[in-house]
C-alpha positions in Angstrom: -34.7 87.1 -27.7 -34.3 86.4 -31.4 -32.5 83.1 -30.9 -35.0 82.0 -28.0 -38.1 82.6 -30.7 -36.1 80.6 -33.3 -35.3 77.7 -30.5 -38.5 77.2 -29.8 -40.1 77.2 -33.4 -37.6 74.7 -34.7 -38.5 72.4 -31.3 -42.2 73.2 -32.3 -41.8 72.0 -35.9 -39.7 69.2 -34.8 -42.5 67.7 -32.5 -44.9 68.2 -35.3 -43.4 66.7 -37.8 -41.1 64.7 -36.5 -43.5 61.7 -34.8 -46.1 61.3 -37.6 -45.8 58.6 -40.0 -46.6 59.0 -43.2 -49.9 58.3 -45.3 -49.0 56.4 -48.4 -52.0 55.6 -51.1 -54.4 57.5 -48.2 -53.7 55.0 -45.4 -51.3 55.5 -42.1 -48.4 53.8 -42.2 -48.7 51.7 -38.4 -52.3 53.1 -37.9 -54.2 51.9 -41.0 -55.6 47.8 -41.2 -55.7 45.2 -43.5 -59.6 45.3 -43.9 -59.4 49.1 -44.3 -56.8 48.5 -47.5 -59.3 45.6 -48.9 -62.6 47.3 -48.9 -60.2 49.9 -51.5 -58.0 48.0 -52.8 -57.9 44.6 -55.0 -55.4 43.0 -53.0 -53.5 39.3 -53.6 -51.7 37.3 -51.4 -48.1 36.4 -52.5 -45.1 34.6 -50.9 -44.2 36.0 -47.6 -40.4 38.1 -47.2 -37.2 35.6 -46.5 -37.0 36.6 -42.6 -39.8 39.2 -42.1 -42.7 37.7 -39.9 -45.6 39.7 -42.4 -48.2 39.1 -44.6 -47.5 40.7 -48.3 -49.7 41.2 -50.5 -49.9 43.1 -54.6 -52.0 45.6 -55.5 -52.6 46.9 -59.4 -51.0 50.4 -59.7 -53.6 51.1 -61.9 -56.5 50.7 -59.0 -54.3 53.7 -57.0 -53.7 55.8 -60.1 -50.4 57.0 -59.3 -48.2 58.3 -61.9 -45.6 56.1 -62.8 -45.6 53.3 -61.0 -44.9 49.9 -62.2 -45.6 47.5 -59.2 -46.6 47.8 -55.9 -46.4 45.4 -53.1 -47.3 46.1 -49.4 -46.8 44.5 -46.2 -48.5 43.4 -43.1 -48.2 42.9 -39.7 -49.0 38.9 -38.8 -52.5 41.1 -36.9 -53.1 42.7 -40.2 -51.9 46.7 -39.7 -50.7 48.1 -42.5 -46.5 48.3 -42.3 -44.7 49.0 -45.2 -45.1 49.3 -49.1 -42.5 48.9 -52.1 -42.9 50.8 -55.2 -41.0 49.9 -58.3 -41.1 53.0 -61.1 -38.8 53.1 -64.1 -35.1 53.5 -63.8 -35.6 57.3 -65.2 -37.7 58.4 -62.5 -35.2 58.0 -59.4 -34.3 62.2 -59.9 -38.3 63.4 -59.6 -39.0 60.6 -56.8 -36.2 62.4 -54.8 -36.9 65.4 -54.8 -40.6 64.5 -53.9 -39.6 62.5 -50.8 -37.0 65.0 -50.2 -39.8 67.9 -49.8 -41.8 65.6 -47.4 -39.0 63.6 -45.2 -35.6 64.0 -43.5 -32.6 62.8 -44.9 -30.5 60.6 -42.8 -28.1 59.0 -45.3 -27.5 59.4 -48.9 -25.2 58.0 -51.3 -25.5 59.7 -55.2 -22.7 59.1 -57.5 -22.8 60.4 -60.8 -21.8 56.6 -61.6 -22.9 53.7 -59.4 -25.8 52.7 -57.2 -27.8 55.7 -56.1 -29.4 55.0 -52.5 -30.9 57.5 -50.0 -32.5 56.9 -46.7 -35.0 58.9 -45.2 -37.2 59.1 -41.6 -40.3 60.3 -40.9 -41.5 59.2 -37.4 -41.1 55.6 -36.9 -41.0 55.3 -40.4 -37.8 54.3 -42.9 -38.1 55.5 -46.5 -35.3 53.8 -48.9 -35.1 55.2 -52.7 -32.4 53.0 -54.4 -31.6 52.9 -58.2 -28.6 50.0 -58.5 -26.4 50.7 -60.8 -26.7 49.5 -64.4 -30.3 48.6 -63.1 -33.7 50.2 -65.5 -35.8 50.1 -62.2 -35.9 52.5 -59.2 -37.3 51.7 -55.7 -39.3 53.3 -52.5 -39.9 51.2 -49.8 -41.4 52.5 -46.4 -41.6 50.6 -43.6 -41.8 50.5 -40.2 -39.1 50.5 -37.8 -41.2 47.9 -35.7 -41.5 45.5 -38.5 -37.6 45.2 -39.1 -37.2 44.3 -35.7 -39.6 40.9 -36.5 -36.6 39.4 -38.9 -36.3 36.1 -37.6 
């Protein structure tokens, strides 16, 4: 009886958990649209991704207030929803980002050396969550993105 109750919490919490993408800056990843961001945000165009068919834009990390951040740059859909963001923070802050994501998202591959590039990949949904810090490197970086958009690499 014991294991049946445990069974069917952990297919419970996988269900509810599992398919939901994640809210970043207080807009759904895959849900949320480009007009949505702009009436928010201070948005500028910039040159498009080598081999991703999107619209990219900057925003000031100062307009979002969060802690840390040193650029943010976030990604369209050619029909304007709203499918993926990169954050650039310091090089020092890879270790507090981690655990962060690590308390909100599964962990589907990480690499960690105590020397080297440190890269860990995450999912959430139909969501992909990257935290790299290359080696010898003063930056670290979190991009999400949507599985649908890397399938649009020409």
């Amino acid at each position: 009886m014991k294991s049946c109750v445990i069974v069917a919490f952990l297919l419970i919490f996988s269900f509810s958990t599992g398919r939901a993408d994640p809210q970043i800056f207080g807009f759904k990843l895959g849900k949320a649209t480009y007009s949505q961001m702009a009436e928010k945000l201070e948005m500028k165009q910039i040159t498009s991704l080598p081999g991703i068919n999107a619209r990219v834009y900057s925003v000031n990390p100062r307009d979002l207030k969060v802690k840390d951040v040193e650029r943010i740059t976030v990604i369209f859909t050619p029909d304007g929803i709203f499918s993926g963001a990169l954050m650039v923070y310091p090089g020092g802050c890879f270790n507090s980002v981690y655990r962060r994501l690590l308390g909100k998202f599964r962990v589907v591959y990480a690499r960690l050396p105590v020397v080297g590039t440190r890269y860990v990949r995450f999912v959430d949904g139909n969501t992909i969550i990257i935290l790299k810090k290359p080696y010898q490197k003063y930056i670290t970086t979190v991009i999400y993105i949507q599985k649908s958009l890397l399938g649009t690499f020409r």
